[in-house]
Structure formats: C-alpha cells, structure tokens
N, C-alpha and C positions, 0 to 999 in steps of 0.2 A: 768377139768372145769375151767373156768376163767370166770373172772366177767369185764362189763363193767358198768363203773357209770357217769351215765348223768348230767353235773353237769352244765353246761353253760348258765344259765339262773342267772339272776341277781333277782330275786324274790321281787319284783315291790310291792308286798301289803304287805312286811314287810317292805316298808319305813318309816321311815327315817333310822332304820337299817338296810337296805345294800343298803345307800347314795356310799357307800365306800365299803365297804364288802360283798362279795357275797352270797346268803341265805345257802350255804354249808358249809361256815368257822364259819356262827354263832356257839356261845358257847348254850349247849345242857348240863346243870349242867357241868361246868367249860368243856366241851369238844366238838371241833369241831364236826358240825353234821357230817360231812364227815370223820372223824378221827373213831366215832363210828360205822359207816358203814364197814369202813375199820378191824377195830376191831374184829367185827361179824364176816368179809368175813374169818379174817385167824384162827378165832379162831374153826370154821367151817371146816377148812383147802384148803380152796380161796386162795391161794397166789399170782395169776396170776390177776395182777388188772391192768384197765385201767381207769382213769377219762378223760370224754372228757369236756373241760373246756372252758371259753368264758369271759361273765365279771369276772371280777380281777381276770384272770388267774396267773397271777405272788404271790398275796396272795393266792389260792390254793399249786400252784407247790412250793413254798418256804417254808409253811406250812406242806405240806406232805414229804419233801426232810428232815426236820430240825426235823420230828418224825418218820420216818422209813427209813431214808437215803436216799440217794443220786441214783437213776436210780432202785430202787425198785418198786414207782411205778409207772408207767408211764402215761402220759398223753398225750393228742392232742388235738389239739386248733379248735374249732371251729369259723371260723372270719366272720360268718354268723347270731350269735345268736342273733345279735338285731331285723332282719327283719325275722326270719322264725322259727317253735317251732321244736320239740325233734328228726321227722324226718330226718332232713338234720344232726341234730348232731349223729344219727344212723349212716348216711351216709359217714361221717366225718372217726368215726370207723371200716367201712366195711371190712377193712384188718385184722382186730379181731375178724373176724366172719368166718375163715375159716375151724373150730372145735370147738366142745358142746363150749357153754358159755352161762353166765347170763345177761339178763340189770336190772340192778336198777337205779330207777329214784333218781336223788342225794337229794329228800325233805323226803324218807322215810328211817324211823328207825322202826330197828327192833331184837327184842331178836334172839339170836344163831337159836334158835325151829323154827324160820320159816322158816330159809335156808335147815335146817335138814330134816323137811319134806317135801319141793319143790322137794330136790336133792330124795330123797328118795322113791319119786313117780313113778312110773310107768314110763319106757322111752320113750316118745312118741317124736315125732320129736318136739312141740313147746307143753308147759305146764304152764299154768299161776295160779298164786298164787292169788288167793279171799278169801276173808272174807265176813260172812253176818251180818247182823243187822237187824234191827226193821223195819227202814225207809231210805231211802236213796231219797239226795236235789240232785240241779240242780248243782252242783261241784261236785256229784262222780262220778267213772268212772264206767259207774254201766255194769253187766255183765246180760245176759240171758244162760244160760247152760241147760243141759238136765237132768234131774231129775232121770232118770232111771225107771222111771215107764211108761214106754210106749210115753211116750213126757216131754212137757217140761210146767208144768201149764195147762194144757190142751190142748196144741199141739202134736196130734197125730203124728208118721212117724216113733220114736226113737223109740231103743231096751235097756232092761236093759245090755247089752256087750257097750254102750255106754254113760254109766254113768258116768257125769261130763266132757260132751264134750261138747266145746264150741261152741252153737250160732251165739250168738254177743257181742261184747262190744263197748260200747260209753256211753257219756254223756246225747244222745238223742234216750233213747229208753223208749217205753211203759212201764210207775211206776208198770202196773199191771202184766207183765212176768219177772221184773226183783228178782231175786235170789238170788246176790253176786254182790259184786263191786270187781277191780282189787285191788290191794295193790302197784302197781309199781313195780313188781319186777317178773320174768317170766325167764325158760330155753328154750334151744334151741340144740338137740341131733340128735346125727345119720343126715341126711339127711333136719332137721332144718334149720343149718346155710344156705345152698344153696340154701332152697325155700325161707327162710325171705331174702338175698341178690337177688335171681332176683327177689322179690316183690319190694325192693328197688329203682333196675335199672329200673323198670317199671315206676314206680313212681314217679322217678326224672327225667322225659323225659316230664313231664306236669308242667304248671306253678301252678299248687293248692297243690303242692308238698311244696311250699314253707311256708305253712299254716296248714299242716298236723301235725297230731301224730303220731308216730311209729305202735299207736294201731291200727290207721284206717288200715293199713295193715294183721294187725293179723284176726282182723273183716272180711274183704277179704277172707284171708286163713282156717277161720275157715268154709265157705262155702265149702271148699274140704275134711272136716272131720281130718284134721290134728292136728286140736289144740286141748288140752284135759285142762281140770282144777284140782285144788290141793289145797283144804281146808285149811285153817291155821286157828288160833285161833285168833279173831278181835283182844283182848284184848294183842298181842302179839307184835303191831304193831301200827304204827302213822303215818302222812303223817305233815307234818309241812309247811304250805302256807298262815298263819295269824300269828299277834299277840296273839288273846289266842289258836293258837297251838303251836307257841313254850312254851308258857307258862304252857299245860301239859306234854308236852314232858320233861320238866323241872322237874316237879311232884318226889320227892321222892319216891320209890318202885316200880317206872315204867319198864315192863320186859325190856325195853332193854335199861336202866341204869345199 
C-alpha cells in the first residue's frame, strides 16, 4: 500500500496564516500537520508516501527533506493549484496509482485507529472511510450509503450482502438520506487504481474537470457498485479548514496528538 497526500492548496480561510505558509506546514501542538500525517502513515507501516504539492512547495519539500531525509518522501508539484481543486492534483499523481494506494487529503488528521481499520476492511476495489454524527452543515462532505437493511433510509433495491456500500457523496445531497460524511481519506485495491485512472482520463477530457473533486468521481463509480465504506470512530479524526479547527486540533488529549 502507498499513500498519496493532497497537499497543494494554499488554505485561503486560514489567512493571514498561510499569507506565507501552506495550510499543511501549519504547527498542530509544535508539529507540522503534514509531519503528523506522515507519522501515522509509517507508524501504520505506510512508507511509500507521496505529497503532491502546490503553494510553497519548497517549504513543504525542505520541511519533509530536513525530517525524514532527503528522497524519502517524495513529491510532485502541481503548477495548476491556483485555478482548479483536488482533481487535477489526483491527475498530477496518476503514475502512483498503478497499485493498491491511499489518498488523504493533506487538511485531515488522524490517530493510527483509523488507518488500521480502513486497511483492515474488507478488499473491495475502492473503500471510503466516514464517520457519523448528529448533524451534518453545508461544508461536509456528506455520504449516503446503504444501510443493510433492505435500502438505504427507506430506499428499497439493496441487500444486507451490501452493507455499507456506497450511494453517493457530495456536499449537495438530501439532509434527510444522509448517513456518514467522508473523512478525506479512502483506499484503492485489486482493480481500483485502473477504474479511478480511467475515471480520471474521462474526466480531464472536459473543461468542468478543471473545478471538480476527486469525489465527484468516486460518486460516478459508486453507481457500478464498486465503492464500499468503512466506519471509523468520529472522535478519531479532524479536518482542519478554519481558525477554530486548528485551534482543536491543538487541543491537548486529542487522538491523533
């Protein structure tokens, strides 16, 4: 398994801090968020990491060179991050997507336990990691899944042999079938990598490509029955994209400090 992590986004609603610094070099209690991803990934036994990187690429790459050496882990530059979101930076990585691997999105932190029981789920070619809660606003990335009892909220069709298969994900689906939001972070096995790259090549043959999610594709792909899900524990995990989230992500006794 190998990991990819999306990190080339200059995270805009944490200004004025990252005028200068990219939202993945922020300190997360004295430590790069993207140092503590890294962390996780090998402590997990991830050693196969790739950042693909964008604003201040060079404080990334000098930062991760100057804490785990030199061509350890590697990166690639996406020179596209300013005008297009996390797709095109998929797209960027596509030659590390030629066997099983991970994406994490470079805003999410998370304890050891969630990588543990992603990798540990069931191998289906594409498997996404959710959590659920209470309520879920118009910023999550909210999931609809199958319930195992005959449908999904009372959407008949599904079998319990298809429990915890995915729907749909997006930001804009009906408050009243959603389930689980994503976490950012999803595998890709067996026969995976090749249907998410020619969703890709599809994909970048349109100009609405340029404005996409990586998910919208997954969303796609889950209409063929491919994509399954893998519960994790909410409280396991954070997404950092404001001021007061880094501020608990900060939080003393936080799992994945």
């Amino acid at each position: 398994m190998k990991a990819i992590i999306l990190s080339a986004g200059q995270g805009k609603r944490l200004l004025p801090l990252t005028e200068r610094v990219p939202k993945c070099m922020l300190p997360i209690a004295g430590e790069p968020l993207v140092a503590r991803q890294i962390d996780a990934l090998l402590e997990c036994g991830v050693a196969d990491i790739t950042i693909v990187v964008g604003f201040g690429a060079e404080l990334v790459e000098s930062g991760v060179a100057q804490r785990y050496g030199a061509q350890r882990i590697r990166t690639l530059y996406n020179p596209f991050y300013t005008i297009t979101d996390n797709l095109v930076s998929c797209w960027v990585a596509r030659r590390e997507m030629e066997r099983d691997f991970l994406i994490l999105n470079g805003d999410t932190l998370f304890a050891p336990i969630v990588l543990r029981q992603l990798l540990a789920a069931p191998e289906r070619p594409i498997t996404l990691a959710v959590s659920r809660k209470d309520g879920y606003d118009d910023d999550d990335m909210k999931v609809i899944r199958n319930n195992g009892n005959g449908g999904n909220n009372g959407n008949n069709g599904n079998n319990g042999n298809d429990a915890g298969r995915l729907l749909h994900v997006g930001k804009k689906l009906p408050r009243e079938e959603v389930n689980a939001e994503s976490i950012g972070m999803m595998t890709f096995r067996g026969e995976g990598p090749r249907l998410f790259r020619d969703a890709m090549d599809r994909a970048l043959r349109t100009p609405a490509a340029l404005s996409q999610w990586y998910l919208s594709l997954i969303d796609a792909l889950a209409k063929t029955g491919v994509v399954f899900t893998q519960e994790i524990p909410a409280a396991a995990w954070t997404e950092v994209d404001s001021p007061a989230d880094l501020e608990r992500a900060s939080t003393p006794g936080a799992a994945w400090l």
